[in-house]
N, C-alpha and C positions, 0 to 999 in steps of 0.2 A: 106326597101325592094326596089330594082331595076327591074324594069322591062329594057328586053334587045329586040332585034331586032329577034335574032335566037329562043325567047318564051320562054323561060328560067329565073323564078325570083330568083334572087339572094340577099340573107342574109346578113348584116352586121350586126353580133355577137359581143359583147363588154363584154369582161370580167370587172369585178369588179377592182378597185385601189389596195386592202386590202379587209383581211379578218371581217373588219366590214362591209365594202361595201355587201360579200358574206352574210351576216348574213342580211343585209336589203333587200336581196332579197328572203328571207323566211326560210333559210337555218337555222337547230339550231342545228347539230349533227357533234360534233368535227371529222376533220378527212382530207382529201385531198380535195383541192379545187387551179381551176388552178386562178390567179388571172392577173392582168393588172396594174403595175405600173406605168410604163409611158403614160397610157393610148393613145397607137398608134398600137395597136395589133401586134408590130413587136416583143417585150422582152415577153410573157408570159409564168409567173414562176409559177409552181406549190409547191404547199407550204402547212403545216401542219396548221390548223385554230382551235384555240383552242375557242369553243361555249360555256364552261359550266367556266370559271373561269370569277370573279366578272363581271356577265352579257355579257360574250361575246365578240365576235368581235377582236380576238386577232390574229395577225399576229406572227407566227414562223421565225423569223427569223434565228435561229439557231434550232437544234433539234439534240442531243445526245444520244444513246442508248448505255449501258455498253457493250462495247468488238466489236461494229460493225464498226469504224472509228478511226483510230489517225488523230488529227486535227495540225499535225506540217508539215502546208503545206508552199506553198511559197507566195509571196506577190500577185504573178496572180493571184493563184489559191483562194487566200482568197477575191482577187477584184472581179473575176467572177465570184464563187461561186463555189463549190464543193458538191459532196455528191450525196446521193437517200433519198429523201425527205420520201418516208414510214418508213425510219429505221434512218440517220442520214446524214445532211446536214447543210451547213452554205449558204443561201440565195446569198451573194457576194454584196459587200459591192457597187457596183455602185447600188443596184436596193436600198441596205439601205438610197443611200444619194440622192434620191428623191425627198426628201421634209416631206415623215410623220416621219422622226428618231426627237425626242425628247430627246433624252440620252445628258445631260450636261456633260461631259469626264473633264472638268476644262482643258484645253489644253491639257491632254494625247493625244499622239500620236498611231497608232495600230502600234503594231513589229510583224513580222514575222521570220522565222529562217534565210532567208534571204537580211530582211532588218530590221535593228535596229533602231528605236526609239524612243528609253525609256530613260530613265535618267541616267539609272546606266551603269559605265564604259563598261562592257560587253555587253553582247546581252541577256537578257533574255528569248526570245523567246527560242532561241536554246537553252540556258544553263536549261529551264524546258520542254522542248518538247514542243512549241503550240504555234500558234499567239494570242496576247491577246494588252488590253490596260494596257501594265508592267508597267507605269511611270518606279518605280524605284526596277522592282521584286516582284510584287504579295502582295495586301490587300485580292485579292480573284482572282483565277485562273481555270477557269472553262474549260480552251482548253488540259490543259495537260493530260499526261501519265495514266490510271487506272490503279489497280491494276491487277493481273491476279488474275484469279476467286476463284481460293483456298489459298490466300495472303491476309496480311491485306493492307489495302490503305492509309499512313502516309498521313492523314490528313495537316499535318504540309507543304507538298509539295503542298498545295494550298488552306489555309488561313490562317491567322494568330490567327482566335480565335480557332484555332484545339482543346485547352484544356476541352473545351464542347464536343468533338467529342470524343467517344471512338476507341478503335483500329480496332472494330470489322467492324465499318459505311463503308457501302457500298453507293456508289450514283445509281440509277438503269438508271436516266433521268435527262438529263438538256434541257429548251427549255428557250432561249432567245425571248420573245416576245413582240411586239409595240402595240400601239391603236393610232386611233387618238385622241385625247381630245374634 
């Protein structure tokens, strides 16, 4: 608290790092919460906090819902981030490389549809709709295409163990999420 000259005291409010931060301040009900990455009150992202998976404290960094976003955006748009975090968003990869992203990628690089790279001669990005970490086109592809809602959704177009999948599998939710350790 600041006391000023004109009588007026003024609040320095400090958002949370992450969504464990959020949960150690008593919070335990998954759902919107704005947070403070850099902690300098200038970037506050609000973001999806999932409280009820193994104890908590989980940060959204991505959040998908069937039919509300195509994710074949451009290399800005996936740096800065995109989206409406109540329905479907990607965080933006400057708030992911902070300091708490833990994700070992073995050197993969992220492709977008307009910057490639991946391994494989082409552009994977564009050639399945969606930025992702392609190395060399897809072990597992979580940004591309759905199906439309009365279609089935050829698994095959984004994993490779699809033969456990049947034709019918619908995906309803994806959410990409961190913890700190």
């Amino acid at each position: 608290m600041t006391s000023t000259e004109d009588g007026w005291r003024y609040y320095q409010i400090s958002a949370p790092p992450d969504c464990h931060g959020v949960m150690e301040t008593g919070e335990s009900t998954s759902g919107l919460y704005v947070i403070d990455p850099f902690g300098d009150r200038q970037q506050p992202v609000t973001v999806y906090c999932d409280m009820d998976t193994d104890n908590g404290g989980w940060t959204a960094i991505q959040r998908r819902l069937r039919g509300t976003m195509k994710f074949d955006k451009t290399w800005t748009e996936f740096k800065n981030g995109f989206g409406d975090p109540p329905n479907a968003y990607w965080i933006g990869d400057s708030m992911i490389n902070t300091g708490f992203s833990r994700v070992d990628l073995n050197g993969t690089s992220f492709s977008t549809v307009d910057r490639d790279n991946d391994q494989d001669s082409g552009n994977c990005a564009a050639s399945f709709n969606g930025g992702w970490w392609h190395n060399a086109c897809n072990d597992a592809f979580l940004n591309g295409p759905w199906s439309p809602e009365n279609g089935p959704w050829p698994p095959e177009s984004w994993c490779p163990w699809f033969s456990t999948i049947t034709t019918d599998s619908n995906i309803a939710e994806v959410r990409l999420m961190i913890k700190p350790t």
